[in-house]
C-alpha positions in Angstrom: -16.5 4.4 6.4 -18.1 0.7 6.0 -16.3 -1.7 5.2 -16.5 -3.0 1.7 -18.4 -6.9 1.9 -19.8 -6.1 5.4 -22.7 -4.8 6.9 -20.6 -3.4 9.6 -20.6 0.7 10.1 -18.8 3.2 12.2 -16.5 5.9 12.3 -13.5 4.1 13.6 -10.4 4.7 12.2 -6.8 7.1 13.1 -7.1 10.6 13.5 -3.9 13.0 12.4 -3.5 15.1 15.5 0.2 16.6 14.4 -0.6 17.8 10.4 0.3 21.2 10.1 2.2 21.4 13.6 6.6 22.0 13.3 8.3 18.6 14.3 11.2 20.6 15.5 12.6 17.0 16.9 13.7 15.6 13.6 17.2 15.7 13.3 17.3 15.0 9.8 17.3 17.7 7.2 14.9 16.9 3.7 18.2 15.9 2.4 18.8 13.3 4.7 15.5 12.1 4.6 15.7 11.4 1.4 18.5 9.6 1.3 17.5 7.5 3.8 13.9 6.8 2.1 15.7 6.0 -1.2 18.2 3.7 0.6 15.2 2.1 2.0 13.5 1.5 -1.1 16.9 -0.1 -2.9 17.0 -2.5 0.4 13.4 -3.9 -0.9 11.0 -2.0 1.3 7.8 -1.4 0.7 6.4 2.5 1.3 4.4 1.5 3.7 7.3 -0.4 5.1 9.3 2.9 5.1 6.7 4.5 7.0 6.4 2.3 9.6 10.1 2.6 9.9 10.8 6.1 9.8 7.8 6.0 12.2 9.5 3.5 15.1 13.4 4.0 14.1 13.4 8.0 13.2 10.6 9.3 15.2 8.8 11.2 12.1 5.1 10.7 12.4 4.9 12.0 8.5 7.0 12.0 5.4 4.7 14.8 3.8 4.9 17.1 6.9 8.5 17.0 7.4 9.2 17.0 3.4 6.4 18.8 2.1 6.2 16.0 -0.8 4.9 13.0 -0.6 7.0 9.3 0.2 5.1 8.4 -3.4 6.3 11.6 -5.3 9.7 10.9 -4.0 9.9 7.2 -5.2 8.4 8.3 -8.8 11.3 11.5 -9.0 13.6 8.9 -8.4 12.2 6.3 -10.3 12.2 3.7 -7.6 8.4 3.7 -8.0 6.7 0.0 -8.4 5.1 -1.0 -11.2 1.9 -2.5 -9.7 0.8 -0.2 -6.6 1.3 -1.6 -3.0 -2.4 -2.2 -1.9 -3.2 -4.4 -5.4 0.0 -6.4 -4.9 -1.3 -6.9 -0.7 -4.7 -8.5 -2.5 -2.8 -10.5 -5.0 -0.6 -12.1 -2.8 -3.8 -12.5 -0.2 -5.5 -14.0 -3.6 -2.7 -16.3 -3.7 -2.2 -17.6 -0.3 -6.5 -18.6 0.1 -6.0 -19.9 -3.7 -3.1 -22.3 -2.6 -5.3 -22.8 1.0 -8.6 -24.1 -1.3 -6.4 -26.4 -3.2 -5.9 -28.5 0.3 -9.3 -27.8 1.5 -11.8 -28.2 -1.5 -14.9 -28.0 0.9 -14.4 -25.2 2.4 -16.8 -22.7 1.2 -16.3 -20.1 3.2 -12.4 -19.4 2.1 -14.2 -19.6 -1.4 -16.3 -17.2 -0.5 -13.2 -14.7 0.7 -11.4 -15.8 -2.7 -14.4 -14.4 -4.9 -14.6 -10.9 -2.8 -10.9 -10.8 -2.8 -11.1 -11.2 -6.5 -13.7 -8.7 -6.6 -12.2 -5.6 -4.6 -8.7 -6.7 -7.0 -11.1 -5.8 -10.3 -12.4 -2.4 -8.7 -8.6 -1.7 -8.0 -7.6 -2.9 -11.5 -10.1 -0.9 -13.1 -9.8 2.7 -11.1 -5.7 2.5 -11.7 -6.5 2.1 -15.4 -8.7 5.1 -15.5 -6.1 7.3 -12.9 -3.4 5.9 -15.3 -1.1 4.3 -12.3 -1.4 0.8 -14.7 -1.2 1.2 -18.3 -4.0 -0.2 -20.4 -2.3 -3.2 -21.5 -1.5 -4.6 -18.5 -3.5 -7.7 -17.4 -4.3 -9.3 -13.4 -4.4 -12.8 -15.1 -0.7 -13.1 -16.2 0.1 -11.7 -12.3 -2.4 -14.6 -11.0 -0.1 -17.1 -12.4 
C-alpha cells in the first residue's frame, strides 16, 4: 500500500505467519488473559501498548488467535474502551508537538508543511469514525486541538 502524502510504492509491510495455527505455549487460559488485558488497561495502557506487551512479556503473538475476540471487543464489553480511538489521538498529539515546534521556528516551512498533512489525514479520520459511528456526531477536533 502507498503511503498517504508520498509518491513512494511497494508492498512492504508484516506478514502473519502464525493465524490460524494452536499456540499451545501460552500458559494462560482466556480467563487469565483477560484479566491481565483489563489490568493493563486500568494501569493506563494503550491497546497497542497491551499488545506489544503481551507480545515481549507473555509470548502471545495475538490476542484474537488465542481469545478468539478481539483486544478492542474486550475493552468495549468491559467498558474500558476510549473515547477518541488510538490512531486519531497518535495524530493529535503529533499535531500538537509540530504546532508547539512552529511556534519557536516561524520559518520553517517544511514542519508547516507536515502540520497541514497531519491536519489533513486527522479530518479523513474524523470524518470516517463519524460515518462508522466510533465518534458521535457531536463531537468536534477543535475543542481536542486546544
Amino acid at each position: 500500500m502507498a503511503r498517504m502524502h508520498t509518491r513512494k510504492k511497494g508492498k512492504s509491510g508484516s506478514k502473519n505467519s502464525f493465524y490460524g495455527v494452536d499456540h499451545n505455549w501460552v500458559q494462560q487460559s482466556p480467563k487469565e488473559l483477560e484479566e491481565i488485558i483489563i489490568q493493563m488497561r486500568k494501569d493506563g495502557l494503550t491497546g497497542s501498548q497491551i499488545g506489544i506487551k503481551l507480545r515481549d512479556s507473555y509470548g502471545i503473538p495475538r490476542v484474537k488467535s488465542v481469545m478468539h475476540s478481539k483486544m478492542g471487543d474486550i475493552l468495549s464489553k468491559n467498558n474500558l474502551s476510549s473515547e477518541v480511538p488510538e490512531d486519531l489521538m497518535s495524530l493529535i498529539n503529533r499535531y500538537k508537538k509540530v504546532s508547539a515546534h512552529m511556534l519557536l521556528n516561524k520559518k520553517d516551512l517544511s514542519n508547516g508543511r507536515k502540520r497541514a498533512l497531519i491536519m489533513s489525514k486527522m479530518l479523513r479520520l474524523v470524518r470516517y469514525y463519524k460515518e462508522t459511528g466510533h465518534l458521535k456526531h457531536e463531537w468536534e477536533l477543535n475543542k481536542v486541538l486546544q
